[in-house]
C-alpha positions, 0 to 999 in steps of 0.5 A: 643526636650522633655521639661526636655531637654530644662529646664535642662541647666537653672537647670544647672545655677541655680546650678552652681550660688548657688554652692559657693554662701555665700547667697542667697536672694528670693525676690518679685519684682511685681510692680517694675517699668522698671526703679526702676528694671533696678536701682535696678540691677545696685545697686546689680551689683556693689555690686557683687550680680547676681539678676536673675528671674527664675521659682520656679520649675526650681529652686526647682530641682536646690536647691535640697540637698543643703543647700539652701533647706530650700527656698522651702516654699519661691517660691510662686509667682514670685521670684527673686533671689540675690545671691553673693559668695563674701559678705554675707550680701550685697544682703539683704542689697541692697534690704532692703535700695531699698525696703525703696524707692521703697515699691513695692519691698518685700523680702521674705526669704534667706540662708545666710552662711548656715542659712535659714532667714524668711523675718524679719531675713533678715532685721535684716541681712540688718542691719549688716554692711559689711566686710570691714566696720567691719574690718576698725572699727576694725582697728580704735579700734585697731589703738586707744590705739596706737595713744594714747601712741603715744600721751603721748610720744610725750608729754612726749618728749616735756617736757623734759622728765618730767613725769607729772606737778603734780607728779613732786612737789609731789617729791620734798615735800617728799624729803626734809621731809627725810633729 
């Protein structure tokens, strides 16, 4: 069997995980431990991010045309590859929060929605919290002025009805002026 036969199922894959992918993460994992690896897998599998290490060739034939293109500077040296299709800051989150325990790891660049990011981008991509964080501070901030009002009416309820204390003998001095 010919080399291009035997490599093109691996070219394949590539390009069915990058196919719907959000983003794709290109890292440098030389002077991981096994056991700083094996955690790091387990962290991105939890999160729903496939990490695989692939030949840059095979992945340089994989990308090409699409629009995670913009890599090919990136694969230099051995590179792992963090790619999720449902969150698209998770990989660079993950990886950046393990690089600060484990130095050893490095990112070196990623495609995140479409954009190409050097390695000081995806670090600033690591700081964007994720959806569902975004969308339950939304909720809180939205919930807010809600549960203020809901304040004030009970209050408002407890009372009597009264409006507030200080308006109330406010009234009542004007009142008697006109009569």
């Amino acid at each position: 069997m010919a080399k291009v036969e035997l490599k093109q199922p691996i070219v394949q894959e590539i390009s069915e995980n990058i196919k719907d992918a959000q983003s794709v993460v290109v890292v440098d994992y030389r002077g991981l431990t096994v056991a700083e690896d094996t955690q790091l897998r387990k962290a991105l599998r939890e999160a729903g991010v496939s990490y695989k290490v692939y030949k840059n060739t095979l992945v340089n034939r994989a990308i090409a045309g699409t629009e995670f293109e913009s890599l090919k500077e990136s694969l230099e040296g051995p590179s792992a590859f963090a790619i999720s299709k449902d969150d698209a800051t998770a990989p660079a989150r993950i990886l950046a929060k393990f690089a600060k325990t484990a130095p050893a790891l490095e990112i070196k660049a990623g495609v995140v929605e479409g954009t190409f990011y050097d390695a000081n981008g995806m670090k600033a991509i690591a700081n964007v919290p994720s959806r569902e964080e975004l969308l339950s501070k939304l909720l809180g901030s939205l919930q807010s002025p809600i549960t203020n009002l809901a304040r004030v009416l009970n209050q408002i309820a407890e009372n009597g009805g009264a409006v507030a204390t200080e308006a109330a003998p406010a009234e009542e001095a004007a009142a008697p002026a006109e009569a």
